[in-house]
N, C-alpha and C positions, 0 to 999 in steps of 0.2 A: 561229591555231587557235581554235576557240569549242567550250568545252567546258561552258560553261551560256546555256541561252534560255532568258529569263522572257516573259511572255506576260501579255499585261492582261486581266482577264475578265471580266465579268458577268453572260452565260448569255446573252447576248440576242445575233441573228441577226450583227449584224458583230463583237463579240468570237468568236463561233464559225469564222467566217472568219480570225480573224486566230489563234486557237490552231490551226487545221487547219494554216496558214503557218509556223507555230510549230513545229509538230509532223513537218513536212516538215524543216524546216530540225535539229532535234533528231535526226532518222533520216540525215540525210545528213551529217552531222558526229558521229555516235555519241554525243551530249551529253544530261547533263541539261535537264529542261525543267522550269520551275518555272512553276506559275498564282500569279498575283498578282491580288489586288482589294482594294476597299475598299468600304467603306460608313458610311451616316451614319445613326445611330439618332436617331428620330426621333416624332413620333405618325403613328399605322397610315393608312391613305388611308383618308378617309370610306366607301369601300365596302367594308372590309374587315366582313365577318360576324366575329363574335365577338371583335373587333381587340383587348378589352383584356388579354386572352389568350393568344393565336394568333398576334400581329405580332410578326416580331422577322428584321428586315434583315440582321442577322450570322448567325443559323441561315438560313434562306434560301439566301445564299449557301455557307454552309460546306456543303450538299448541293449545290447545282452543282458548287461545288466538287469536291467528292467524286466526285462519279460521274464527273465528266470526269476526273477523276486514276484513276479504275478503268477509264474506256476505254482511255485513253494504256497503262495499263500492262499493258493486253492486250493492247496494239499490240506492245510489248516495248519502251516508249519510259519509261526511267525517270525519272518525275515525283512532284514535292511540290507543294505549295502553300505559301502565305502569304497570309494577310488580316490589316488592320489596318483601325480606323475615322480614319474623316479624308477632305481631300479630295481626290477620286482619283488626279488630276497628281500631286499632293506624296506621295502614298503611295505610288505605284506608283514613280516615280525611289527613291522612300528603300529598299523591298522590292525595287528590282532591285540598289541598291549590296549593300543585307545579303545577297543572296547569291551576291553575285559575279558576275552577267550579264555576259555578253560582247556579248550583243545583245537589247535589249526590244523585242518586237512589240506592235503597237495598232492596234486599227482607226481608220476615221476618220470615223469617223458613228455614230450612236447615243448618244453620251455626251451628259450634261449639257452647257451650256454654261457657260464661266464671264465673270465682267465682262469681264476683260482677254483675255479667247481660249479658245480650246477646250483642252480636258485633250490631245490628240493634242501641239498646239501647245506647249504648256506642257512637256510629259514632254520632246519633241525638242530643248527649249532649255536643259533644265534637267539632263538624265540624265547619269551619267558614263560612260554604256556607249552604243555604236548603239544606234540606234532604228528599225525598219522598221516601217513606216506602209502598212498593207495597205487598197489602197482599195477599198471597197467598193460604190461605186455609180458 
């Protein structure tokens, strides 16, 4: 029985894919769906106007966050979130054990890449819950 999906996110086109998979998956099993990300603070990107300001990678996402947990929960799909800073493979297994996932989805394109392999790869080796790996291209 799966009665929490955590879902990896970061606002951009194939985490969107993979919470809509998420979110299928939360409606057909009745379960919690929890958004997970991470981020790394960091200095703002050379183009950022007014950066010394204005930048800040944890608010950013904490409003993606946000509004996609206010879709979900128009959908009637009961969801939270969790973000931690760190990086995103290791945060996103540690955010799927703290709350109990049954099954973590991720895309499999668009992340960083790391030395030893892609954060997909990493989370599916590492997580102590399934992993579905939504492909996206």
């Amino acid at each position: 029985m799966i009665s929490t999906v955590a879902v990896g996110t970061d606002g951009s086109e194939t985490a969107r894919e993979a919470v809509q998979q998420a979110a299928e998956f939360a409606k057909r099993f009745d379960a919690k769906l929890v958004l997970l990300s991470a981020f790394k603070e960091g200095p703002p990107p050379p183009d950022a106007r007014e950066a010394q300001w204005s930048y800040s990678p944890a608010a950013q996402l904490r409003e993606i966050l946000s509004r996609t947990e206010a879709e979900m929960n128009q959908h009637g799909i009961e969801c939270t979130t969790a973000v931690d800073e760190g990086d995103p493979a290791d945060v996103l297994v540690r955010l799927a054990g703290d709350c109990g996932a049954d099954v973590l989805v991720i895309g499999n394109k668009g992340m960083q890449r790391r030395v030893l392999g892609s954060v997909p790869k990493s989370v599916a080796q590492n997580a102590d819950c399934s992993v579905f790996v939504v492909k996206t291209t």
